[in-house]
FIKOLMI-802440 format. One record per residue: x, y, z of N, C-alpha, C in turn. Coordinates in steps of 0.1 Angstrom, whole numbers, plus 5000, padded with zeros to 4 digits. Layout:
XYZXYZXYZ/...
//
This chain:
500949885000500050005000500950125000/500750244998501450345003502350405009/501750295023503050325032503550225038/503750175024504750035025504349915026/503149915035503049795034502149675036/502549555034502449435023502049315029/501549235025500749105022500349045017/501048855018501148715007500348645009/499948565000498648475006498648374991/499548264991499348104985498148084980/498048024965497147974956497647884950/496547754953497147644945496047654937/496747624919496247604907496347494905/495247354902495447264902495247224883/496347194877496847184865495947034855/494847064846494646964839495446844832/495346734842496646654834496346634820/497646584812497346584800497746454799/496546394790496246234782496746214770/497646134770498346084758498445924754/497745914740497945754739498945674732/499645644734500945554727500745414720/500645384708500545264702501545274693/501445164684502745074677502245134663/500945174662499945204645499145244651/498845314639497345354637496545264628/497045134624496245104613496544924616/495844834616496144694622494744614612/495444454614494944364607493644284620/492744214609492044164622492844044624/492843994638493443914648494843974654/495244084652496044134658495644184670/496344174679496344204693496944364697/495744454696496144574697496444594712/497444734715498244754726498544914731/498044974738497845104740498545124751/498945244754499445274769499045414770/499445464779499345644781500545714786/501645564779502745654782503245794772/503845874778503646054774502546124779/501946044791500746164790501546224808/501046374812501746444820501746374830/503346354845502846284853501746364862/501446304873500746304881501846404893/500546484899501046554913501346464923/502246544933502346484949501046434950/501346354959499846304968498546314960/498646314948497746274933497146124934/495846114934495345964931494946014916/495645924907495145904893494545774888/493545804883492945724875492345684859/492245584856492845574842491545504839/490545534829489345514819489745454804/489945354803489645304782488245284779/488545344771486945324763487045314748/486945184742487145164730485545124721/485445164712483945174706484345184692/483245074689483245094669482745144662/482445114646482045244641480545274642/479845174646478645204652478145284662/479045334671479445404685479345294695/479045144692478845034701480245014711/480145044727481145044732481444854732/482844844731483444714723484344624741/484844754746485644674758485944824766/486144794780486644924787487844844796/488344944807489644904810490045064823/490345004830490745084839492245124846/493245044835494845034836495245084830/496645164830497345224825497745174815/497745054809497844984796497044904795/496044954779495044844774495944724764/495244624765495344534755494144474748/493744504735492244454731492544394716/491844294710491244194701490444224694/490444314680488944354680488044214670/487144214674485844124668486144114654/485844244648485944254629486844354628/486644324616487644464608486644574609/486644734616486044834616487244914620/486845024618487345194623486845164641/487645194647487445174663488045354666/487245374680487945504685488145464698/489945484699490145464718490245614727/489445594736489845734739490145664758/490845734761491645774773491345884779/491045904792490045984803491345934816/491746044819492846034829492146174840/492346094857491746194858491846184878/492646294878493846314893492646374903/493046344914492346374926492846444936/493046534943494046624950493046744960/493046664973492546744983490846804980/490246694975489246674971488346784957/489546794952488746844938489446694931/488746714915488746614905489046674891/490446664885490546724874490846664861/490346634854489946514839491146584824/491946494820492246514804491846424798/491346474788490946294776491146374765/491746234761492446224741491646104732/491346124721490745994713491445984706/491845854699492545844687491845754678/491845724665490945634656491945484652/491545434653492545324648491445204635/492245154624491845124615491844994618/491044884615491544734613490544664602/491744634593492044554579491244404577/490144414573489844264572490844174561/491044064571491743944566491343864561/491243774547490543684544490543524552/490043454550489443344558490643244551/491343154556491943044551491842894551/491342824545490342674542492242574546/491442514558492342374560491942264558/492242104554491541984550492841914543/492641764541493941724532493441774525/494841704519495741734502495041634495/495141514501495541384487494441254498/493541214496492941094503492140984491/492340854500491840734491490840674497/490140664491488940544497487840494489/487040424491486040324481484940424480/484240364470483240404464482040414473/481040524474480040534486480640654490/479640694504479940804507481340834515/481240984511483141034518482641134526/483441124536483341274546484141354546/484041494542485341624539485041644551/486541624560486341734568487241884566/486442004571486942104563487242204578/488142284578487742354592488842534590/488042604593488842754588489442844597/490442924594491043014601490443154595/489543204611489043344607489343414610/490043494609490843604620489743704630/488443734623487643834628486443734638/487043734646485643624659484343624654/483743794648482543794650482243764635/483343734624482543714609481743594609/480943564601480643494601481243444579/481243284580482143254567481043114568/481043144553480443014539481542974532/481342874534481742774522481342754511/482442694500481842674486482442564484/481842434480482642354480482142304462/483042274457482742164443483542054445/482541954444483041804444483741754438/483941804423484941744411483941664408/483041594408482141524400481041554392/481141684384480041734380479141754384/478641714400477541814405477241924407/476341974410476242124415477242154428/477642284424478442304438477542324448/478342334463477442314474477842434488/476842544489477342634497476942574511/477642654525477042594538477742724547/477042764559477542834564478042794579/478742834581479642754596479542864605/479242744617479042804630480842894634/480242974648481743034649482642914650/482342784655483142704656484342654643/484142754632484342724622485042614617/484142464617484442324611483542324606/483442174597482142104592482742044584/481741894587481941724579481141754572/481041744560480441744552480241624540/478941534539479041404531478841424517/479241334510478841354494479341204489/478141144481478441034472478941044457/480140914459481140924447480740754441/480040744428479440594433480340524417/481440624414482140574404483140584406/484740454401485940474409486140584400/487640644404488640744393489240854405/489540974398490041054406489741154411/489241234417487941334418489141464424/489141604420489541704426488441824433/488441804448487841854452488042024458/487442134454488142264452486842324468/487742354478486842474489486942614491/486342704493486942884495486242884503/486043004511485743044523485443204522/484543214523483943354520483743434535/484343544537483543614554482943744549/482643764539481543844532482044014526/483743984529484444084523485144054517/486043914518486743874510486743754507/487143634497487243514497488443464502/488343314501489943284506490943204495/491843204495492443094483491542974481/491442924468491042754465491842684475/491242594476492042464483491942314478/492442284473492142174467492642014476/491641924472492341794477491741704468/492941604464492941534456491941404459/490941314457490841224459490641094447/491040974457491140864449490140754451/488840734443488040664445488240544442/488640424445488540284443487840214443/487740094434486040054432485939954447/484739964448484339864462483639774455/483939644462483739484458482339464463/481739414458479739354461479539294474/478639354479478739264494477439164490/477739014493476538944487476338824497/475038814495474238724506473838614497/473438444505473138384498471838334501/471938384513470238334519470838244533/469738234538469738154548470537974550/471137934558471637774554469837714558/469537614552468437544549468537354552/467537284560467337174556466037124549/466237054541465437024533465536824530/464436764526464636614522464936634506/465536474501465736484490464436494480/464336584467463136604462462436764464/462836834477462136924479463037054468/462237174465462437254459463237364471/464537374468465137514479465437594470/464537714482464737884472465737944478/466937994470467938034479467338224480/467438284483467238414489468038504486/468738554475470038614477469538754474/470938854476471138994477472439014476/473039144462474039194465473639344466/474539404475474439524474476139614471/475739714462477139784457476639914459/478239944464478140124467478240164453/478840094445479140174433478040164422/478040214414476840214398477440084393/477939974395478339914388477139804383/477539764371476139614368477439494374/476539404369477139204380476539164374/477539024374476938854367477438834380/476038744382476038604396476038504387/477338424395477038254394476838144403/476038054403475437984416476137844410/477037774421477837674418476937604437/475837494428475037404440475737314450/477137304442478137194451477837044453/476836994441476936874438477036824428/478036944419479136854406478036934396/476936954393476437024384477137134379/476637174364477337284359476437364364/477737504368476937644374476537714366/475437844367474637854361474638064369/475038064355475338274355474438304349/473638394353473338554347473538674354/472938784348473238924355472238974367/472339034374471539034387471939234387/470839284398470739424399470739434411/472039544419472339514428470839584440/470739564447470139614459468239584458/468039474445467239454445467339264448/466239194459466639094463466138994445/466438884451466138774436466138624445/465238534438465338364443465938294430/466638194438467138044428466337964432/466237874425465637764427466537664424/466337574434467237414427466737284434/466737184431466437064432467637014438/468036904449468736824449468436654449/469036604436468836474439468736334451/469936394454470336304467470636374477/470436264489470636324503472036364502/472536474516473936484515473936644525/475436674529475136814530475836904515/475336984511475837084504476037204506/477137274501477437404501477037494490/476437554488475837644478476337764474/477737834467478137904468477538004453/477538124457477338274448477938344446/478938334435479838444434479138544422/479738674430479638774418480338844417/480638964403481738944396481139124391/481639224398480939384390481239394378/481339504374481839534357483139584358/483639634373485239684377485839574377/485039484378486139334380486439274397/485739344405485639304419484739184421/484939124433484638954434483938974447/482838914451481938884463481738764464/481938694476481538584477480438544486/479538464491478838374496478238254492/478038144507478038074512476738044514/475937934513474537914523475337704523/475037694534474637544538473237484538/473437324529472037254526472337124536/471237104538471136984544469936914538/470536814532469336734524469136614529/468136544531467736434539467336344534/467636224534466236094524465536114529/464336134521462836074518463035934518/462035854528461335714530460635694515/461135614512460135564496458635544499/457735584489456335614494455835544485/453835524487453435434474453735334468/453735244479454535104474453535014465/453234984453451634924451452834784442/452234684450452234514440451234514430/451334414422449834384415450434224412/449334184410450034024408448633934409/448633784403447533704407447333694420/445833664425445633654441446033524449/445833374436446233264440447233224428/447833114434448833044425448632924429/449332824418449032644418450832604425/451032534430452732484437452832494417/454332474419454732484407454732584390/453432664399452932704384453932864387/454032944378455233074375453933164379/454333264384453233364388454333514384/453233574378453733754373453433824385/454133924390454134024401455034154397/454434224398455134374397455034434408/455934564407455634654421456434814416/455734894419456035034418456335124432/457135204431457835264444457835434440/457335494450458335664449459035694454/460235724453461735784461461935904456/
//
């Protein structure tokens, strides 16, 4: 004042800390493991409680993950534009003073990559592809395309997140089939993948019927059945196993058919069926006969009722066996 004099009096300014976010990019692929800190941002006062807010949100504004540590670590779902923003915010003799920074960060969709063999062999009938994919973005969701290599229609399917799937298809002719899969997550496709396969003819599975006893004379129907995975046509031959000549024609597989045959004499026999595809594969079966004598029946004499000592008498007699 005027005459001289004077008087101090202390003011604390309590300073807006400043939020800073530190990452490796601005711009990342999906499945990459993004990584933030807030190292650079101002320290903290004496006897400062600081606290640290993440808030990461996509381009929908949908908040995605939060975080309360000084370093986030986040996975994003899909490829989108993400904004992280950082809210830092000190405490000091009971006021509360806030800095927040946002930054945008980019993430790249990656296309989907199809696993399954290369090269597989097996018979004719159905095959099971197992197919299973690497998706980088958790929440895509990915179809399949698959072509059989056999001229059918190709075949789409969509896969759970679990991203596998068996998938069946019949190959009912041998040769070599190239089977082609891609993987679609609805932004990009994925490479072809091919796997080779090798169909080999499968051999007739054949029945001959039931084993049977029968007497000598009776009519036995043998019962038979082949069944083939493959298109192929068959000649059956039925060899009775009592020296007769056997006796072929062509048969259709998976539809049943009867033989018929007679056996002369008692005995046991083996009745065997082979068939023979048009690939050249061989099926065999078996049935067991049991044939029994028949008692001769209808015994009839005829002859005079009396005779003289000496005199020749005619007598006949007839039998069925």
């Amino acid at each position: 004042d005027p005459g001289g004099a004077s008087s101090q009096s202390e003011v604390t300014v309590e300073a807006l800390p400043v939020a800073v976010i530190t990452s490796a990019s601005a711009s990342f692929n999906e499945g990459d493991i993004l990584e933030f800190t807030s190292f650079g941002s101002s320290a903290a006062a004496a006897s400062t409680d600081r606290t640290y807010l993440w808030t990461i949100t996509d381009g929908q504004s949908n908040v995605v993950t939060e975080s309360s540590q000084p370093l986030l670590r986040f996975q994003p779902p899909t490829d989108d534009v993400y904004t992280v923003t950082l809210v830092i915010v000190d405490a000091l003799g009971g006021e509360m003073v806030a800095g927040t920074v946002s930054q945008q960060v980019v993430v790249a969709n990656v296309p989907p990559t199809v696993n399954m063999a290369r090269r597989v062999q097996v018979t004719e009938g159905a095959y099971l592809l197992d197919v299973s994919v690497v998706e980088p973005g958790s929440a895509d969701t990915v179809q399949l395309g698959i072509d059989w290599g056999d001229g059918s229609p190709n075949q789409s399917v969509d896969l759970a997140l679990a991203r596998h799937a068996t998938l069946a298809h019949e190959y009912l002719e041998q040769g070599q089939y190239t089977i082609i899969v891609t993987a679609n997550d609805g932004q990009q496709l994925s490479l072809p993948t091919q796997l080779l396969l090798d169909v080999v003819n499968a051999a007739p599975v054949v029945s001959a019927g039931a084993d049977q006893v029968v007497v000598d004379g009776d009519v036995v129907s043998f019962s038979a059945l082949v069944v083939d995975l493959g298109s192929d046509t068959h000649t059956v031959t039925w060899d009775f196993g009592d020296g007769s000549t056997p006796i072929s024609y062509a048969a259709v597989a998976s539809v049943p058919f009867v033989q018929d045959y007679t056996y002369a004499n008692s005995g046991v026999y083996f009745a065997t069926l082979t068939v023979v595809d048009s690939e050249g594969a061989v099926g065999l079966a078996t049935a067991r006969i049991d044939v029994s004598n028949q008692s001769p029946e209808n015994l009839e004499v005829t002859g005079p009722a009396t005779v003289f000592a000496g005199e020749a008498a005619m007598i006949t007699g007839t039998v069925r066996d």
